[in-house]
C-alpha positions in Angstrom: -153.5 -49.8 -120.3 -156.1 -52.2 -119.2 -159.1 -49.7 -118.8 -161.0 -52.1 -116.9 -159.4 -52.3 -113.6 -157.3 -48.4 -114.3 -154.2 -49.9 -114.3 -152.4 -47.3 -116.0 -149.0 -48.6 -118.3 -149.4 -45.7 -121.5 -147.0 -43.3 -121.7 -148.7 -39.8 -120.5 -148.8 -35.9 -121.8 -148.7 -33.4 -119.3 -152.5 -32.3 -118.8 -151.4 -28.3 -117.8 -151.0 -26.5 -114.6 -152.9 -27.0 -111.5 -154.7 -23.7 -109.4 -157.0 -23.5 -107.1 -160.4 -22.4 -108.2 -164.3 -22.3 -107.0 -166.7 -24.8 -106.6 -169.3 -26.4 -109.1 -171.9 -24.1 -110.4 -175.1 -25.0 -108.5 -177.3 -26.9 -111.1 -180.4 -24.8 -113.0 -183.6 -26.8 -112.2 -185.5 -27.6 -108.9 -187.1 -30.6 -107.3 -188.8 -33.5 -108.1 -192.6 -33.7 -107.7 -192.1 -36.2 -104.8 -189.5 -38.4 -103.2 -187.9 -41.6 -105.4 -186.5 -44.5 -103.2 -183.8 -45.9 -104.9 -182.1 -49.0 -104.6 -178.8 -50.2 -105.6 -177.5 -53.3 -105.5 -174.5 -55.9 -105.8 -173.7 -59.7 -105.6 -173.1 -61.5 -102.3 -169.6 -60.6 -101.9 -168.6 -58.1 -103.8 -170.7 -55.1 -102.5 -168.7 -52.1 -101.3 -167.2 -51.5 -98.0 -168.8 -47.9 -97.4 -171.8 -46.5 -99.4 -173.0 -43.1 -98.9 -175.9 -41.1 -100.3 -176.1 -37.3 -102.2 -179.7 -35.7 -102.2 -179.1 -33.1 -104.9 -176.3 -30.7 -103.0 -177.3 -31.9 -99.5 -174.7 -33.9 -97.0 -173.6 -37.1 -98.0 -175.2 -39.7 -96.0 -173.6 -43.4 -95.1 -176.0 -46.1 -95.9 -176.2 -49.6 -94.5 -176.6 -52.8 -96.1 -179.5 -54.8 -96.1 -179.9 -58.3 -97.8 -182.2 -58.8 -100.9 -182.5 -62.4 -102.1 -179.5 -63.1 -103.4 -177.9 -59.6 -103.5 -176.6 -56.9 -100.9 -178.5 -53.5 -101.8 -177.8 -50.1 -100.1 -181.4 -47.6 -100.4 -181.8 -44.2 -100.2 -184.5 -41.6 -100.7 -184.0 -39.0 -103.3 -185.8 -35.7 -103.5 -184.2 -33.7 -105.8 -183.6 -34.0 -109.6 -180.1 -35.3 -109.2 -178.2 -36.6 -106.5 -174.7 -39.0 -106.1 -173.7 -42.2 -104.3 -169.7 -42.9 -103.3 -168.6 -45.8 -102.5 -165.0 -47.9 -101.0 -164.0 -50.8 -101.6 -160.3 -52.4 -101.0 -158.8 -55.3 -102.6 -156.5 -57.9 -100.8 -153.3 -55.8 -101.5 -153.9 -52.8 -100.1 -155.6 -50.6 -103.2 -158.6 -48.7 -102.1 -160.9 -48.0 -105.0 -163.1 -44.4 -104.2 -165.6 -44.2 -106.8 -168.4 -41.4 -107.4 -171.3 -41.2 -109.1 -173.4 -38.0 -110.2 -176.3 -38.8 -112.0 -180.5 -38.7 -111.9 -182.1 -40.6 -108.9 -182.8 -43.2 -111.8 -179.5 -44.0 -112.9 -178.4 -44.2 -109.9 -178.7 -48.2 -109.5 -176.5 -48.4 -112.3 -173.7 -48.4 -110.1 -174.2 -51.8 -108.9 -173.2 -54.7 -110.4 -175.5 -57.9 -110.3 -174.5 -59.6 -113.5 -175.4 -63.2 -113.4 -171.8 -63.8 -115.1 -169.6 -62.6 -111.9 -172.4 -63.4 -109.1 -171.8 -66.2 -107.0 -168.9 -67.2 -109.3 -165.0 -67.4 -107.9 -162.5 -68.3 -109.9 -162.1 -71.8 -108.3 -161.8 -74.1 -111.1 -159.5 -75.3 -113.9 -160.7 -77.5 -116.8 -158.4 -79.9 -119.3 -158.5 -81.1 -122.6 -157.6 -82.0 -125.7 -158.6 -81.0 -129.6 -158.7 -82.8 -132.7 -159.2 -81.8 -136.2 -156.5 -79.4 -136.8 -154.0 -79.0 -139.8 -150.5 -77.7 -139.1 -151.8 -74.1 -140.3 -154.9 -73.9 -137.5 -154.6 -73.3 -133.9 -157.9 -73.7 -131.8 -158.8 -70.8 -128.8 -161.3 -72.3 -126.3 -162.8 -69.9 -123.9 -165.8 -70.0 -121.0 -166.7 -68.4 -118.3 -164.0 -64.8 -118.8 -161.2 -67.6 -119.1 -159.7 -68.1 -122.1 -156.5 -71.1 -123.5 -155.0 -71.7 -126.7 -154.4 -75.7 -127.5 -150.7 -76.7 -127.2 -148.5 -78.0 -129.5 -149.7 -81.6 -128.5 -153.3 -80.0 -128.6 -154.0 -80.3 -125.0 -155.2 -77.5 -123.4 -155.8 -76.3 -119.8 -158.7 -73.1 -119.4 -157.8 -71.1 -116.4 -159.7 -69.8 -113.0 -163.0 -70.4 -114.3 -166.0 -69.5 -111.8 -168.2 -71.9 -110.3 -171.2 -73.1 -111.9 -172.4 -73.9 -115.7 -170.8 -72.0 -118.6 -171.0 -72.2 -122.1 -168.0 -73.5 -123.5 -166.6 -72.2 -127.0 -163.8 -73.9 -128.9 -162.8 -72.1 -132.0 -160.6 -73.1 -135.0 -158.2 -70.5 -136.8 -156.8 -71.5 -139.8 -154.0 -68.9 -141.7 -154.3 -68.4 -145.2 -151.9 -66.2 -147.3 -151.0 -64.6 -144.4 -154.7 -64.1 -142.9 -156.6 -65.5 -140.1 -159.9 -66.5 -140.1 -162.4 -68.7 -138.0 -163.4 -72.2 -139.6 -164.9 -74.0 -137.2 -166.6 -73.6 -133.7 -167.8 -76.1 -131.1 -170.4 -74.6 -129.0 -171.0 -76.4 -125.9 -173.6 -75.3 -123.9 -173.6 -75.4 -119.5 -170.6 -77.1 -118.9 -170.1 -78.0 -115.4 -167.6 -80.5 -114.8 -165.3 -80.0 -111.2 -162.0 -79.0 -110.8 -159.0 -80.4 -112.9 -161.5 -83.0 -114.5 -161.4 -83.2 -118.4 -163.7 -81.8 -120.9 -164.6 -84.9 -123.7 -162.8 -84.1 -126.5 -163.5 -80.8 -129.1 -163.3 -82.6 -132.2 -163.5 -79.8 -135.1 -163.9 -82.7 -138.1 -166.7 -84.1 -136.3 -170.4 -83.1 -136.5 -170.9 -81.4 -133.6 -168.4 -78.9 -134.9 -170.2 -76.0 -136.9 -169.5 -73.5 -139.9 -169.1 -69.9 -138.6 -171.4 -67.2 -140.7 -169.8 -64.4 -142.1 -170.1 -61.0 -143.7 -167.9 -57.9 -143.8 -168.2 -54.8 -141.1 -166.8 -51.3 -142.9 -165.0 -49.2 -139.9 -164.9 -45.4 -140.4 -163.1 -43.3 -139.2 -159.8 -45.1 -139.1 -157.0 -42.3 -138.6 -153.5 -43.1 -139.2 -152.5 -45.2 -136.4 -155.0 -48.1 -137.8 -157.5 -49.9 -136.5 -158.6 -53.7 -134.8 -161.7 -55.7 -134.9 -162.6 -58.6 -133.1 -165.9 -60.4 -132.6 -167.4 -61.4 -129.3 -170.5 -63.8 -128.0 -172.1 -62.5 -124.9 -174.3 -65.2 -123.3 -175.4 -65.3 -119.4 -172.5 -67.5 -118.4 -169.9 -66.5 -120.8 -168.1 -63.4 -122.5 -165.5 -64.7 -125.2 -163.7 -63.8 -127.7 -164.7 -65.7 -130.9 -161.7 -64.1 -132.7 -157.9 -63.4 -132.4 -156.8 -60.3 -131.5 -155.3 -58.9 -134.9 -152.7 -56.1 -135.4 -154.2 -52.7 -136.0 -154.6 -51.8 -139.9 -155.7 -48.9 -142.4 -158.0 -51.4 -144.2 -161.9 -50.2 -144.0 -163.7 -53.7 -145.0 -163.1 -56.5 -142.9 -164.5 -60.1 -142.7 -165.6 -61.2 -140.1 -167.2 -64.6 -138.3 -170.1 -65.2 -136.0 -172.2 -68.0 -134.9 -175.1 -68.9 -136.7 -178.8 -67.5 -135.3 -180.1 -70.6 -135.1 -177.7 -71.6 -132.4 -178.0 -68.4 -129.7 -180.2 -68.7 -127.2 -183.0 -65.6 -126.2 -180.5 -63.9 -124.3 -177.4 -64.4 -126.6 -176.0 -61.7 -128.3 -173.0 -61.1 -130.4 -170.9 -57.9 -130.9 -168.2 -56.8 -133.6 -165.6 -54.5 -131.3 -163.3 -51.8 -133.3 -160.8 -50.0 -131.2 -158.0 -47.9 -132.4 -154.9 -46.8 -130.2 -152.6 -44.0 -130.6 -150.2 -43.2 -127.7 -152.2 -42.8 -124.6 -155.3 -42.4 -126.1 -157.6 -45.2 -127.6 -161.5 -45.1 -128.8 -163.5 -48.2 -129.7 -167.1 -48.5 -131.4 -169.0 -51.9 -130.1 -172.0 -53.1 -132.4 -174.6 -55.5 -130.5 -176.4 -58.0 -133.4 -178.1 -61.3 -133.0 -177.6 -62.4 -136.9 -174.2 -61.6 -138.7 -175.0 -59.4 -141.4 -172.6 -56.9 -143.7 -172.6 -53.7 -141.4 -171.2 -50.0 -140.8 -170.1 -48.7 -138.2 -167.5 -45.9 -137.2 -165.1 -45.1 -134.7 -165.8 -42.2 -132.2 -163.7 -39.4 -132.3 -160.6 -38.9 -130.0 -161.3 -37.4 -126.4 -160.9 -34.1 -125.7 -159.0 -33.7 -122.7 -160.6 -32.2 -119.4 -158.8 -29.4 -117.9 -158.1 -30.1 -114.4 -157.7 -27.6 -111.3 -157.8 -27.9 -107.7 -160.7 -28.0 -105.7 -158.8 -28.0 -102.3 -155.0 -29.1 -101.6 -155.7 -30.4 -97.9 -156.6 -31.9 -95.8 -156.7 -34.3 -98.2 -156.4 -33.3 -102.5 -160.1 -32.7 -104.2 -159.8 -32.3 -108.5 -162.3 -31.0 -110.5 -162.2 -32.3 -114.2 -163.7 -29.9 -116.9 -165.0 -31.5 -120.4 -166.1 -30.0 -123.1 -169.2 -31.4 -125.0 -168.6 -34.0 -127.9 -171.4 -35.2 -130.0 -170.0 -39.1 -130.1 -170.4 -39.2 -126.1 -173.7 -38.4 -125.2 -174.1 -40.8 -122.3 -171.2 -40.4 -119.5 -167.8 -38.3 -118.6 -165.6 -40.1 -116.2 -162.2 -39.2 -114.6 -160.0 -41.8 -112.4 -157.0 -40.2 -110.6 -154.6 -42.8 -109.5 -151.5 -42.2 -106.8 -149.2 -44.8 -106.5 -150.2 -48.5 -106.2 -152.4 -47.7 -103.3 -155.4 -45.1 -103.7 -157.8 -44.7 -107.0 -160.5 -41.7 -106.5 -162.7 -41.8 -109.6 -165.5 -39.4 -110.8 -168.6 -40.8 -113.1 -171.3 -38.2 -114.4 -174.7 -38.6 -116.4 -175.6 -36.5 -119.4 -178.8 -36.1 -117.3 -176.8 -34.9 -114.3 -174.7 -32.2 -116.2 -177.8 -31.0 -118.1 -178.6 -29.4 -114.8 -175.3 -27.8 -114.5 -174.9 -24.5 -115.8 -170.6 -25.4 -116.8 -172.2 -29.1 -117.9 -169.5 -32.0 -117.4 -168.0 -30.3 -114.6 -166.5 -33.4 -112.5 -165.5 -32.5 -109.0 -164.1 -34.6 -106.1 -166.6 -33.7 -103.6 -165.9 -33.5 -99.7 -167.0 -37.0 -98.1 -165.4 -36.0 -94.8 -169.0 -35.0 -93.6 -170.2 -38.6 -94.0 -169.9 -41.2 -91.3 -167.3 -43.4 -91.6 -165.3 -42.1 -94.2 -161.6 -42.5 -93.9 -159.7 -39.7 -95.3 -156.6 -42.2 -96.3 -159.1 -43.0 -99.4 -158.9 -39.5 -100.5 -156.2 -38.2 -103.2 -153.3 -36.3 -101.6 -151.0 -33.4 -102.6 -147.3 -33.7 -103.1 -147.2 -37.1 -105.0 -148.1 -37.7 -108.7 -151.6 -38.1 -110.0 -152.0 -40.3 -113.4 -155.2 -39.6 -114.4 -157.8 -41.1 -116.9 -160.4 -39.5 -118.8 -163.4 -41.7 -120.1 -166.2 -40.7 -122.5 -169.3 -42.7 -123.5 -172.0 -42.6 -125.9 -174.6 -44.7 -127.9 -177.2 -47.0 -127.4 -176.1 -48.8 -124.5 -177.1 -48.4 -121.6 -174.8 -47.4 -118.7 -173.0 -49.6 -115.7 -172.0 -53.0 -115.5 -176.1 -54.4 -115.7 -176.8 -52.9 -119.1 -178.1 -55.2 -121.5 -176.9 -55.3 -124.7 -179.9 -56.0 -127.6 -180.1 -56.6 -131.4 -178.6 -53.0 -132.6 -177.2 -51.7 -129.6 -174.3 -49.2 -129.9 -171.8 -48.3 -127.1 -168.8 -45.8 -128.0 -166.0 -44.8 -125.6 -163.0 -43.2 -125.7 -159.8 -42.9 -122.9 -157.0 -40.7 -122.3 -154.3 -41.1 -119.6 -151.6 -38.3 -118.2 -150.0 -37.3 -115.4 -150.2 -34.4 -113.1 -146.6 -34.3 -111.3 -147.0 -33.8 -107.4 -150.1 -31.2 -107.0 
């Protein structure tokens, strides 16, 4: 299951039966002391195809787009407390995406997405090359941009759909030791820009430019039966990669682990240690955020409860409500994602701040759009087919949407759970 584009390929538990049953309870607090203009915004591009507006429990309004610099931003003027934005968007084969957001008039924006990383940055480009400096026991990884290659036998490699514009480039050695893998060397190459298909100069790791990785240990807790990974990333404003190898899961608690050395991150670098655990449908992951590499503990999340789920409304079109219960580890966000076929995704997103108001708390409904202008009805979820469904919690330090920025001793824990609802 690749949780982040809900492309659903677990096996799935039935979730219950499906009733009908009332509405959302009408939250327990009042109005703001004055109206908050809010503004939400996404690259050139890539904004949505409909936006509309929730002012508390008033009509959902469309918005129009309006351009910002470099961005496309949608406004609106909030009253109340809490309010909601939905928005469409359709990919070129066919898949709408309908995804809601309930939240305070201030989190609002943190449905946009204006990440230097994906702004302005197709995937037009390939790069070649070749590595030296490896024994017949080391393989080298080099990744930039989100793109990622392993060297060949003949220790040419090509990196992949790589977005316009500089990137920093990282080439990493692996060398296996008694059966273990561990990272040796690492060229760092800073805003590589080079056009496509031309080659990269050559990623010597016995030369000087190639450097010595830090490392400590990270303890995981909370491993259950099923095991546990770790992996270490480096976030910088032109690349997210992966500095180590997936591994297989395991039981052990201690692990090693490599990072790059302080001294060559730049002010907005950051590195994180990810440990995720996976068993059947259901997985849970603990992210630390750290500029210096350092022995650490951290612990995994527990496993997500799962919402109870009831109908809203059958037709015209299918509304679900999602019911979760609290859990201590997720004290940021409850999401749902409901999925028919290979064509419609209707997802529900709500705030801690949101269902504070709420008398039933995480109570995640698929509200009625059909109000708003321009709202197209074949977006919506509807009965007779099955419905897999994916439950998200989130919690830590971290702050929430794809803008948050990570800092020395952030924390984000999440956990997922997928099922199916046969034909409601």
């Amino acid at each position: 299951m690749q949780h982040a584009s809900w492309i659903v390929t677990a096996a799935f538990l039935p979730l219950g039966a499906l009733g009908g049953c009332s509405e959302s309870t009408a939250p327990t607090q009042g109005q703001t002391p004055g109206p908050v203009t809010v503004a939400v915004a996404y690259c050139n591009g890539s904004q949505p195809d409909w936006v509309a507006f929730q002012d508390g429990d008033g009509a959902w309004t469309r918005a129009t787009p309006a351009m910002m610099g470099d961005t496309i931003s949608f406004q609106y003027v909030f009253h109340a407390n809490r309010g909601g934005i939905a928005t469409e968007t359709r990919d070129g084969g066919g898949l709408t995406n309908l995804l809601v957001l309930f939240g305070a008039p201030a989190e609002i924006p943190t449905a946009g997405n204006t990440k230097a990383l994906f702004c302005g940055t197709a995937a037009s480009k390939a790069l070649l090359g070749t590595v030296a400096g490896l024994d017949t026991n080391e393989a080298a990884v080099i990744s930039a941009h989100v793109a990622r290659a392993t060297a060949r036998p003949d220790n040419t490699f090509a990196l992949q759909a790589l977005g316009s514009g500089p990137h920093d480039l990282i080439a990493a050695r692996h060398t296996r030791t008694g059966g273990l893998t561990a990272v040796t060397r690492i060229i760092l190459r800073r805003d590589v820009d080079l056009p496509d298909s031309a080659t990269v100069p050559l990623l010597d790791f016995g030369s000087p430019e190639a450097l010595t990785p830090v490392t400590a240990t990270v303890t995981v807790n909370g491993i259950g039966p099923e095991g546990a990974t770790s992996v270490v990333r480096v976030l910088t404003k032109t690349s997210e990669v992966l500095l180590s190898l997936p591994p297989n899961a395991s039981l052990d608690v201690a692990r090693p682990y490599a990072a790059l050395p302080l001294a060559q991150l730049r002010g907005d670098d950051v590195q994180e240690v990810l440990a995720s655990a996976v068993n059947g449908s259901a997985s849970r992951s603990t992210a630390f955020y750290f500029r210096s590499a350092a022995d650490r503990i951290i612990a995994l999340p527990a496993a997500l409860v799962r919402p109870t789920i009831d109908t809203v409304v059958s037709a015209p079109v299918l509304r679900l409500r999602a019911r979760f219960v609290a859990q201590a580890d997720f004290d940021r966000a409850a999401s749902i994602r409901y999925q028919q076929g290979t064509t419609t995704i209707v997802g529900v997103s709500m705030t801690a701040a949101y269902a504070a108001l709420l008398t039933n708390g995480y109570e995640l409904v698929v509200p009625d759009l059909s109000g708003a202008a321009g709202f197209d009805p074949a977006w919506a979820l509807h009965a007779g087919s099955q419905v897999i469904c994916i439950a998200g919690r989130v919690g830590g330090t971290l702050g929430l949407g794809a803008n948050a920025i990570p800092g020395d001793g952030s924390i984000r824990r999440d956990a997922f759970d997928t099922d199916t609802i046969p034909g409601p």
